[in-house]
C-alpha positions in Angstrom: 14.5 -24.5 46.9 17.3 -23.5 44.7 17.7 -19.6 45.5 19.9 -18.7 42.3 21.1 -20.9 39.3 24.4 -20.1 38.4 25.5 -21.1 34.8 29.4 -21.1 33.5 29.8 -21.9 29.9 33.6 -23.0 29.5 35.9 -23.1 26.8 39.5 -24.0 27.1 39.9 -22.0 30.0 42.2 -24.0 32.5 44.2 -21.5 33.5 41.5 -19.2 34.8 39.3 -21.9 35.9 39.7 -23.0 39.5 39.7 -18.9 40.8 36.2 -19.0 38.8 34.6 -21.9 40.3 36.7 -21.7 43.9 34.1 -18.1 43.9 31.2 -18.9 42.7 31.6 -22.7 45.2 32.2 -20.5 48.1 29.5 -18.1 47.8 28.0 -17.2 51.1 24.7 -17.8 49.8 24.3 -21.5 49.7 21.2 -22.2 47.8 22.4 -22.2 44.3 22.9 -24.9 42.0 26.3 -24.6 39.9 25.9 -25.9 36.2 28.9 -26.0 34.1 28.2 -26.4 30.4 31.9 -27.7 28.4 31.9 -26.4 25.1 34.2 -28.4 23.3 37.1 -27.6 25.5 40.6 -29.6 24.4 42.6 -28.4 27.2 42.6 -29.5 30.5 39.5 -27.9 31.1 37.1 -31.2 31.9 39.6 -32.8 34.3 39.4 -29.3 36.3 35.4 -29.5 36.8 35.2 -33.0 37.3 37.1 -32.2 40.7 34.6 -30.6 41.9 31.6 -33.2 41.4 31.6 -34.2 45.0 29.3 -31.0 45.5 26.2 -32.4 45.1 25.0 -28.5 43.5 27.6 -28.9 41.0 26.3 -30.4 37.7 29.0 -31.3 34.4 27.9 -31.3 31.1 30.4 -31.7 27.8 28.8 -30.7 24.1 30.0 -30.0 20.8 31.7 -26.2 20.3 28.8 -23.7 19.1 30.0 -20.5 20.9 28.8 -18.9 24.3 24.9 -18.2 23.7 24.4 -21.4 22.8 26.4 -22.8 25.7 24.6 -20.4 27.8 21.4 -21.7 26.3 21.6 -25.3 27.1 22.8 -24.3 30.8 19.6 -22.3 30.8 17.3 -25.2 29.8 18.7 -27.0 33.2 18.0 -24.1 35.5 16.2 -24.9 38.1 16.5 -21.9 40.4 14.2 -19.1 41.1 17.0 -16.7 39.5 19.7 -17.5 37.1 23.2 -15.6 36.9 26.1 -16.5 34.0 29.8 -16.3 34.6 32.3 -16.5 32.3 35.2 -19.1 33.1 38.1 -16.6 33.2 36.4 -14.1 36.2 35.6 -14.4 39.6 33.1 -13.1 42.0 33.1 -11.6 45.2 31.9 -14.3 47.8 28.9 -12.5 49.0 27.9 -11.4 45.0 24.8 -14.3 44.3 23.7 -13.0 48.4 23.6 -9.6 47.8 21.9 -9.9 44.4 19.2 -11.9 45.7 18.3 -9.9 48.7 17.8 -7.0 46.4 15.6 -8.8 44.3 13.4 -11.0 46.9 13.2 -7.2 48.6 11.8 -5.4 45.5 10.0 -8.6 43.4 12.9 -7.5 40.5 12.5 -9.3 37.6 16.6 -8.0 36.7 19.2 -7.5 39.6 22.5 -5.0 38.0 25.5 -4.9 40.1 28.9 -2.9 39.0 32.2 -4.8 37.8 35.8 -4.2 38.1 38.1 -4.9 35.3 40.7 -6.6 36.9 43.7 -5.7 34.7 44.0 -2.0 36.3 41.3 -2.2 39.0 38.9 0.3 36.4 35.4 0.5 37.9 32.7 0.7 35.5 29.5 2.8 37.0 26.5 3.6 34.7 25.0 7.0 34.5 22.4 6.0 36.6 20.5 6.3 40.0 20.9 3.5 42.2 17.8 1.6 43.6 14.2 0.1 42.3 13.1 0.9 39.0 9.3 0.7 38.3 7.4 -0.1 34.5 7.7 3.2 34.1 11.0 4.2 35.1 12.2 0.8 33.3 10.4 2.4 30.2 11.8 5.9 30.0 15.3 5.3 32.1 16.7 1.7 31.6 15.4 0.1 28.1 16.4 3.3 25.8 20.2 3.5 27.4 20.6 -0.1 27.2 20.9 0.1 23.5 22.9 3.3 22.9 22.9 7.0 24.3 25.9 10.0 23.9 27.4 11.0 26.9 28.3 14.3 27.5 31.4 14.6 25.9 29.9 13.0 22.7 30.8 9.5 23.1 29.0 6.3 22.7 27.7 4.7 25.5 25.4 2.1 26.7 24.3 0.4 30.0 26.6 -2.5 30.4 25.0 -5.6 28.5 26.8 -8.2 30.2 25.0 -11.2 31.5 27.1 -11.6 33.9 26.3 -8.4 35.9 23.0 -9.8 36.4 20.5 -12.1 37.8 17.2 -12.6 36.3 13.8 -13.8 37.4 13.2 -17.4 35.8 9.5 -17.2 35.7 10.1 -13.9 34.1 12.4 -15.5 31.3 10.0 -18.3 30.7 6.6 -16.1 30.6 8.2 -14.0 28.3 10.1 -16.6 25.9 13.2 -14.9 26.9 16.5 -17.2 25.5 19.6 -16.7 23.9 19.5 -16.6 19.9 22.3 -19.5 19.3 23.2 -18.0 16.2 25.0 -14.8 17.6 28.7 -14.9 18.0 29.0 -11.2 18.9 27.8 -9.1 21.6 25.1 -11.7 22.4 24.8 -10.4 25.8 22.5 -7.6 24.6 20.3 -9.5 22.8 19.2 -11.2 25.6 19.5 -8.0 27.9 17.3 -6.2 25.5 14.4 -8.6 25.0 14.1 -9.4 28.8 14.8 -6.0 30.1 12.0 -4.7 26.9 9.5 -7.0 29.4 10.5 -6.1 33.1 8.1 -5.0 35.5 10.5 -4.4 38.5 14.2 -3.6 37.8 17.2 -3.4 41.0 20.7 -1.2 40.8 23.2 -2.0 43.4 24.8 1.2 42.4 27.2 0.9 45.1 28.4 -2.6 44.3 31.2 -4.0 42.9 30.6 -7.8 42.9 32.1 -9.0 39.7 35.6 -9.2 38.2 36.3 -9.0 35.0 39.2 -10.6 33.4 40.9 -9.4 30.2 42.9 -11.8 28.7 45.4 -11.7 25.5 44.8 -9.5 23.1 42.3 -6.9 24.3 39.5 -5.6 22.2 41.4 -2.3 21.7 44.5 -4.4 19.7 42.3 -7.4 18.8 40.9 -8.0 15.1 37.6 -9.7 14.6 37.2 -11.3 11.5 33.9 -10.8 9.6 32.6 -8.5 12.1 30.1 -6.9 10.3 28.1 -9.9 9.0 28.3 -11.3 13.0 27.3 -7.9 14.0 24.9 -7.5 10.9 22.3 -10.9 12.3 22.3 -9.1 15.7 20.9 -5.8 14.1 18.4 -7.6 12.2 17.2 -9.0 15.1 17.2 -5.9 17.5 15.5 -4.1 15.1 12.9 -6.7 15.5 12.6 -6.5 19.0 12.4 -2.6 18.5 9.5 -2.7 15.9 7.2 -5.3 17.9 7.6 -2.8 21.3 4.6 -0.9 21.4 4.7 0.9 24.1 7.4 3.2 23.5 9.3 4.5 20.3 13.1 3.2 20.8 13.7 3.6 17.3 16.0 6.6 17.4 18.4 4.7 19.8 18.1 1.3 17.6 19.3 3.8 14.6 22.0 5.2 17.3 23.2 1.7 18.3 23.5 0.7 14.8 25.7 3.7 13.8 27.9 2.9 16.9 28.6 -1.0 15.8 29.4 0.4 12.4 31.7 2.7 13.5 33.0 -0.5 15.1 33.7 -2.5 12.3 35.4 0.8 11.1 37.4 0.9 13.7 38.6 -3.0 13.6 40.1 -2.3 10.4 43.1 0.1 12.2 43.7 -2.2 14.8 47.4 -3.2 15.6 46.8 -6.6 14.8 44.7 -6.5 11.7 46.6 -9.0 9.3 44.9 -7.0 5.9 46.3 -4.9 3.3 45.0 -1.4 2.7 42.9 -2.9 0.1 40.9 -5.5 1.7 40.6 -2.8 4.9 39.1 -0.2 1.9 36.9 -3.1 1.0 35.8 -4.5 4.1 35.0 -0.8 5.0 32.9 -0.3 2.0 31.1 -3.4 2.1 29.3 -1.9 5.5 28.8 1.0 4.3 26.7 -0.2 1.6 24.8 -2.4 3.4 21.2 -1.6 3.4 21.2 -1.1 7.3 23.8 1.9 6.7 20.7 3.3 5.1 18.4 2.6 7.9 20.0 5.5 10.3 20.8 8.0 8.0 18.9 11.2 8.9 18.6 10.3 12.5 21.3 10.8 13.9 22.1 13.5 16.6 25.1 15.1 15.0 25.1 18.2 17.0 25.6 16.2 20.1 27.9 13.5 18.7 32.0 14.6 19.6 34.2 15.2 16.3 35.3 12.0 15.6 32.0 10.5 15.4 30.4 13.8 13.4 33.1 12.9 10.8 32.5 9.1 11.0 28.7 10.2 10.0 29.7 12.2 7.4 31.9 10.1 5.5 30.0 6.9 5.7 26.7 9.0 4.5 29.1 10.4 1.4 30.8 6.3 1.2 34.1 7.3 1.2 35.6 4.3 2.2 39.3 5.4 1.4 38.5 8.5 3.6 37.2 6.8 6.1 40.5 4.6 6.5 42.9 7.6 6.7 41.1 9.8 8.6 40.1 7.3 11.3 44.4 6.3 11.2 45.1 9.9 11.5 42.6 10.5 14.5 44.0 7.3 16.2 47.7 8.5 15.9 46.4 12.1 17.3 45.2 10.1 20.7 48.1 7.8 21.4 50.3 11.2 21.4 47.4 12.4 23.6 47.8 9.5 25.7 51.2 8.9 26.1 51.9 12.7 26.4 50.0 15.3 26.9 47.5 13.8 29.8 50.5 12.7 31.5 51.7 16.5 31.3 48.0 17.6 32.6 47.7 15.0 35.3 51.3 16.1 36.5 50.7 19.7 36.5 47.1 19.5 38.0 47.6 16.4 40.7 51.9 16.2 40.7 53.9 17.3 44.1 55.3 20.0 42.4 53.1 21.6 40.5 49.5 20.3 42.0 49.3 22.7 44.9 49.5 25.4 43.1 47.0 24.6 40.1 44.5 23.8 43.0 45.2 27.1 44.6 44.0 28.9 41.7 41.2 27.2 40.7 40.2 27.6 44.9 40.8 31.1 43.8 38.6 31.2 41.2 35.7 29.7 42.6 
């Protein structure tokens, strides 16, 4: 029996591809089937995979470009494994990930497995404010569905359990009972759609809290320099659509984080407008900038919003959109962002050296020993 299917959607990627497939090949768990799904790759992407066909687990398949939920889609529909897992074909796994993911979830009949990732440009490790362990319906209900869409942390930020596929496993029968697939139209942040719906339907939920099985590779421009053009309307089919899901859940009222996680991806497309390598003129920026905020799903959150526990930036980002000052909007979110690179470059290297340096460290401690 095939333990876990594991499903790597590939495009142009043959410079990252061999570390991908030499770790998810060499998993220590050996009862997986590999299916690799070519999405219209023109490098030398093909020639890669086809050397290693001589596994009999690992399966090839080459299709017309349509983007990564669709590519994960068809890999899907040739699951045959009791779980399925996604990789993307620039990261790597640690070799005992798929073994470790499916003990924890043959252990606790989970419907979802979660491990922890590491972003592999500065070794960051991203941990979820959450308890590690078995989640029931319940504690699915009230702890996991309502933070996988949005919640403010405590310093007023936006955050949300990860979405990523890739940090998971899920139950196939689950998937299938539930008509749980990837909507092939989405070409941004599909991962949460498909989190969402089959997370909405879980009856047993795992968190290898202590876990770091999966490596996450940035690569060119990251998404804190990149521009992504027409953001909103790729963002705008995915709100539609979780919205959906939100209404037809019954059993609990998420609708205050669906209005929360809506504000957040419009603050987003605000936000894409001052990156370093947006190629528009103040103009266009002011106009893609007002275009969202007079889209009928601006209208959707207002008045339920959180303000008093949103940070400053965000409390302004409210404000102005509600007001649709677009030209506002632009120069105070430029004017923030030059205020946090000084921040950045200076003054928490300043902090960190007077807190944590040799010179001054000691002492700081000393006092705050003191003080206690």
């Amino acid at each position: 029996m095939i333990k876990v299917s594991v499903v790597i959607p590939i495009y142009n990627a043959e410079k990252y591809l061999k570390k991908c497939l030499d770790s998810v090949n060499n998993q220590t768990l050996k009862d997986i089937e590999i299916i690799l799904i070519d999405d219209g790759s023109t490098d030398g992407s093909a020639i890669i995979c086809k050397e290693y066909l001589s596994d009999s687990r690992i399966t090839y398949y080459h299709k017309e470009n349509e983007g990564l939920a669709a590519a994960r889609s068809d890999g899907m529909a040739r699951a045959h494994g009791e779980y399925i897992g996604f990789v993307d074909s620039d990261d790597w796994l640690e070799l005992d990930a798929y073994e470790k993911m499916y003990s924890a979830a043959k252990s606790n009949n989970a419907d979802i497995v979660f491990c922890n990732c590491v972003e592999n440009e500065d070794g960051h490790r991203f941990t979820p404010e959450m308890r590690s362990g078995a989640y029931n319906r319940e504690e699915i209900k009230t702890d996991i569905i309502p933070r996988t869409l949005a919640y403010i942390d405590k310093k007023g930020g936006k955050r949300a359990i990860r979405w990523s596929n890739c940090l998971r496993i899920y139950k196939m029968e689950h998937l299938r009972e539930n008509n749980v697939c990837f909507d092939r139209r989405l070409r941004r942040s599909q991962d949460l759609q498909f989190t969402y719906e089959a997370t909405l339907c879980a009856q047993n939920y795992y968190y290898l809290g202590d876990e770091y099985l999966y490596h996450n590779r940035v690569v060119g421009d990251s998404l804190s320099r990149g521009y992504t053009k027409n953001m909103w309307p790729l963002y705008k089919m995915l709100i539609e659509r979780l919205y959906q899901d939100t209404e037809n859940f019954k059993e609990l009222d998420l609708m205050d984080q669906m209005h929360l996680r809506t504000f957040f991806f419009v603050t987003d497309c605000m936000e894409n407008e001052m990156k370093p390598l947006c190629p528009n003129d103040k103009e266009t920026k002011i106009r893609n900038i007002r275009e969202v905020m007079e889209d009928s799903l601006c209208e959707r959150f207002k008045g339920h919003i959180p303000l008093e526990l949103l940070n400053p930036l965000y409390q302004k980002y409210y404000e102005l959109i509600k007001q649709k000052k677009a030209k506002e909007i632009l120069s105070f979110t430029a004017k923030y962002k030059r205020k946090e690179q000084w921040r950045k470059k200076y003054w928490r290297p300043f902090v960190h050296f007077v807190t944590e340096g040799p010179l001054t460290g000691w002492a700081y401690k000393a006092i705050r020993h003191r003080k206690s």
